[in-house]
Structure formats: C-alpha cells, structure tokens
C-alpha positions as CSV (number, residue, x, y, z in Angstrom):
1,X,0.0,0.0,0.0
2,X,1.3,3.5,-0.8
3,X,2.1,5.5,2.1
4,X,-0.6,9.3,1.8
5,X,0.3,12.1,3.9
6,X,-1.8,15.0,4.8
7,X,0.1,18.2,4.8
8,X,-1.1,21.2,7.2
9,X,0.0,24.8,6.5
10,X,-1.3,27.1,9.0
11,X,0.9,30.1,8.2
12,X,-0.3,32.6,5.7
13,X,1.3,31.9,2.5
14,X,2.0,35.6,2.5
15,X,3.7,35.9,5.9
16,X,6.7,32.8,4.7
17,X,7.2,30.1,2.4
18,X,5.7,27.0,3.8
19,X,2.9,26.7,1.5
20,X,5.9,26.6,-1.3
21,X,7.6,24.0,0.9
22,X,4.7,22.0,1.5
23,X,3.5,21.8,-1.8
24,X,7.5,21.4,-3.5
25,X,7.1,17.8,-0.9
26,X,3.6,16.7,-1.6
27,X,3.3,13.5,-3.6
28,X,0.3,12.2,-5.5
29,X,-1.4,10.3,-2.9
30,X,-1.4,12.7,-0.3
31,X,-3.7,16.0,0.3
32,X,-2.9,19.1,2.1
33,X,-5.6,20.9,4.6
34,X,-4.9,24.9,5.0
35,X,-6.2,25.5,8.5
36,X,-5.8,29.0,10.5
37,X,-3.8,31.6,8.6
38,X,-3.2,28.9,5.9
39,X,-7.0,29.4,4.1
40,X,-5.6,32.9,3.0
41,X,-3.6,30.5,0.4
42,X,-6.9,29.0,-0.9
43,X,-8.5,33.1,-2.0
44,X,-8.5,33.5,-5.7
45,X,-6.7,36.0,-7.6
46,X,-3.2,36.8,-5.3
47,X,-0.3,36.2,-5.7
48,X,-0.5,32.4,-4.7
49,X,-3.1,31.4,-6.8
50,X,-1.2,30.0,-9.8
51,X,0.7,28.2,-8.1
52,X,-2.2,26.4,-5.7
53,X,-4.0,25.8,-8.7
54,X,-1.1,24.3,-10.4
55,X,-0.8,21.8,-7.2
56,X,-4.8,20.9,-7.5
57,X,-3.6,19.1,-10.7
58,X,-2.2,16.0,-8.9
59,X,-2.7,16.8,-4.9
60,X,-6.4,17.5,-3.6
61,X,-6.3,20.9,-1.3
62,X,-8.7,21.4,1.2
63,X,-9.8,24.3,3.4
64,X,-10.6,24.0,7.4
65,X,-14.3,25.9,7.2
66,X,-14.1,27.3,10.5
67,X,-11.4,29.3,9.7
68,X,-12.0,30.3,5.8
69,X,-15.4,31.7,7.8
70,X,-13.4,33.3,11.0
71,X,-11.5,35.4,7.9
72,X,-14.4,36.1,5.9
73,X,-13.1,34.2,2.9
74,X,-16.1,32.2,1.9
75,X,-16.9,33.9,-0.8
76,X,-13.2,34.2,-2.2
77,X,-12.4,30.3,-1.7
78,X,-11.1,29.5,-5.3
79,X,-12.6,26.7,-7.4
80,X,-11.2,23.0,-6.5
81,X,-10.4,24.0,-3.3
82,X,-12.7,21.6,-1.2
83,X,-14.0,23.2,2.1
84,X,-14.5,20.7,5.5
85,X,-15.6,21.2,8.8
86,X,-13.4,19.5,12.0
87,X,-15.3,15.9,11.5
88,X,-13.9,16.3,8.1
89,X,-10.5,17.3,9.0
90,X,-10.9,14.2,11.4
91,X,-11.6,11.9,8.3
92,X,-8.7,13.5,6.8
93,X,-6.6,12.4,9.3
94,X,-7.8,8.8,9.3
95,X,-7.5,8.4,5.6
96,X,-3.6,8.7,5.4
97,X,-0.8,7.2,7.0
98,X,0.3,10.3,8.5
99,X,0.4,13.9,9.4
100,X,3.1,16.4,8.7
101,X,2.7,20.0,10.0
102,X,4.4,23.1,8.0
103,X,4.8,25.9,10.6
C-alpha cells in the first residue's frame, strides 16, 4: 500500500514560504488541509493562486471551514479547493498514514 500524507499549513502563504515548501514535498497520494492563517492561500486571484492551482492538478487541497469563515473568505475560496468542517478534517486524518505539520 502506498504511504498518503496529509500536509497542514497554517501560516499565511504571505507571511513565509511553507505553502511553497509544502506543496515542493507533496506526492500524489497525499492531500494538504490549509487550517488557520493557511486558508488565506486558498482566495482567488493573489499572488499564490497560480501556483495552488497548479498543485490541484495531482494533490487534492482542502480548506478548514471554521477558519476560511473566521477570515471572511467564503466567498473568495477558489474553485477546487474543497472546504471541510473538523469531523472532516478528522476523516482526513484517518484516511492517510500520517500527518506532517508546516509551521
């Protein structure tokens, strides 16, 4: 069985480079969850968008709810990017093998 990572960034992709980082390491397989500051990475049109969308292509990106909604992102969440609530970040967890935090 392939070994799946979920990537969390909770740094804003504006603020340092771990969303780069993170997404320079993610493999097909895996899926990275932008939680706190991180959901400013998933708003469309900035600088970051390109390259998040670019990522979409082979790594599924999904944004914590709780916080795209503490920012008042959720009507800037770009396309593809798939929006859960903690149970979901839960199942996210329990669907790969393990966890690795960018901070």
């Amino acid at each position: 069985m392939m070994k799946t990572m979920l990537h969390t960034v909770n740094k804003s992709p504006f603020d340092n480079g771990t969303l780069q980082t993170c997404l320079k390491f993610a493999r097909q397989g895996s899926a990275v969850l932008l939680i706190e500051d991180g959901v400013y990475a998933a708003a469309r049109d900035t600088a970051v968008s390109k390259q998040v969308q670019a990522a979409m292509k082979s790594t599924p990106i999904f944004a914590l709810r709780p916080d795209v909604e503490a920012r008042g992102m959720q009507n800037r969440v770009m396309d593809g990017v798939r929006l859960v609530d903690y149970e979901g970040f839960v199942d996210l967890v329990a669907q790969h093998n393990a966890v690795q935090s960018w901070v």
